[in-house]
C-alpha positions in Angstrom: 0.0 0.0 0.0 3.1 2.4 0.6 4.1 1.9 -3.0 0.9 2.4 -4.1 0.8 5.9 -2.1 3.9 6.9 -3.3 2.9 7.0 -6.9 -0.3 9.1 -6.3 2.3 11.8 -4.5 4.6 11.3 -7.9 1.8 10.4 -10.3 1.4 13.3 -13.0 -1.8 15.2 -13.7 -3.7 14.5 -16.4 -7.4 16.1 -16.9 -6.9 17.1 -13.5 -6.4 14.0 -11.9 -3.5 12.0 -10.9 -2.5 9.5 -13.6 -1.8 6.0 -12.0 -1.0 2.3 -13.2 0.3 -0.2 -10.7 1.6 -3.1 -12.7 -1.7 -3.1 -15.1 -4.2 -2.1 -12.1 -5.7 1.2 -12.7 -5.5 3.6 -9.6 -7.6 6.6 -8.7 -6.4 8.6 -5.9 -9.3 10.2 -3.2 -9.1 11.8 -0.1 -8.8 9.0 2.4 -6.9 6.3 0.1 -7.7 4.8 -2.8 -9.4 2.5 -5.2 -8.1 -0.1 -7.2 -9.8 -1.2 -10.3 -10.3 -5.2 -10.1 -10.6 -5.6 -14.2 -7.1 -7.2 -14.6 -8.2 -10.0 -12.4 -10.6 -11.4 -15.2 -7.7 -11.7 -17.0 -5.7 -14.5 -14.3 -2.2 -13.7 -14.7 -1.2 -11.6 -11.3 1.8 -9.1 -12.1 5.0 -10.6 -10.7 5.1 -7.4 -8.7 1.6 -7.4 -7.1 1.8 -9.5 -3.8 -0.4 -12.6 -3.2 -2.7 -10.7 -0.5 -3.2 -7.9 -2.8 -4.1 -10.1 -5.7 -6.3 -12.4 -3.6 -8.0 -9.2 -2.1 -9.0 -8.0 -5.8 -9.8 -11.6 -6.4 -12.8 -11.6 -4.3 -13.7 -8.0 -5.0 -14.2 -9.4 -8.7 -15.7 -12.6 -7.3 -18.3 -10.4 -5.5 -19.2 -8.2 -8.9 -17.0 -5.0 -7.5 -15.4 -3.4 -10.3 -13.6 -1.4 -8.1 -11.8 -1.8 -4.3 -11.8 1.2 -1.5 -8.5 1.3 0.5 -8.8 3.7 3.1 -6.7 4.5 5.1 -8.4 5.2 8.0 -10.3 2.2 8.8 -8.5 -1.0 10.8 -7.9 -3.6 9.1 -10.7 -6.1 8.0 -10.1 -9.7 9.3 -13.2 -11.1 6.9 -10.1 -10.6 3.3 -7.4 -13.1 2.8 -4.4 -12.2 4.4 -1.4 -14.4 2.4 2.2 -14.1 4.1 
C-alpha cells in the first residue's frame, strides 16, 4: 500500500487527476486512500510485482461483482479478506 501511495504523490496530472498504473491495475487517488480497479483480475495472470494478498483481495472484490476496491486508510484492518504471508 506504501508503493501504491507513493505513486499518487509522484503520479502526474492529467485532466486534472493524478495518472496511476500499478503493474496493469488502474489507480484513482481520493481523499482518504484509494481504489483499485479489479478488471485485470478477469484476465488470471497476477503481475509478478503485485503481492499474493493484494491479488487475492481483488480476487474476491471481482468474485463479489466489485469493479472497483476502497482502500482507506483510516479504517482497521478487516479480518473477513485473505491475508497471504
Amino acid at each position: 500500500m506504501r508503493t501504491i501511495e507513493r505513486l499518487i504523490r509522484s503520479a502526474p496530472i492529467t485532466d486534472g487527476r493524478p495518472a496511476i498504473d500499478f503493474h496493469g491495475i488502474a489507480v484513482e487517488a481520493h481523499r482518504y486512500g484509494f481504489f483499485l480497479n479489479t478488471a485485470l483480475v478477469l484476465e488470471d495472470d497476477r503481475p509478478v510485482d503485485v503481492s499474493d494478498t493484494l491479488w487475492a483481495i481483488l480476487e474476491a472484490a471481482e468474485r463479489q461483482g466489485c469493479d472497483w476496491l476502497l482502500i482507506d486508510r483510516d479504517e482497521p484492518v478487516c479480518t473477513e479478506l485473505p491475508l497471504l504471508s
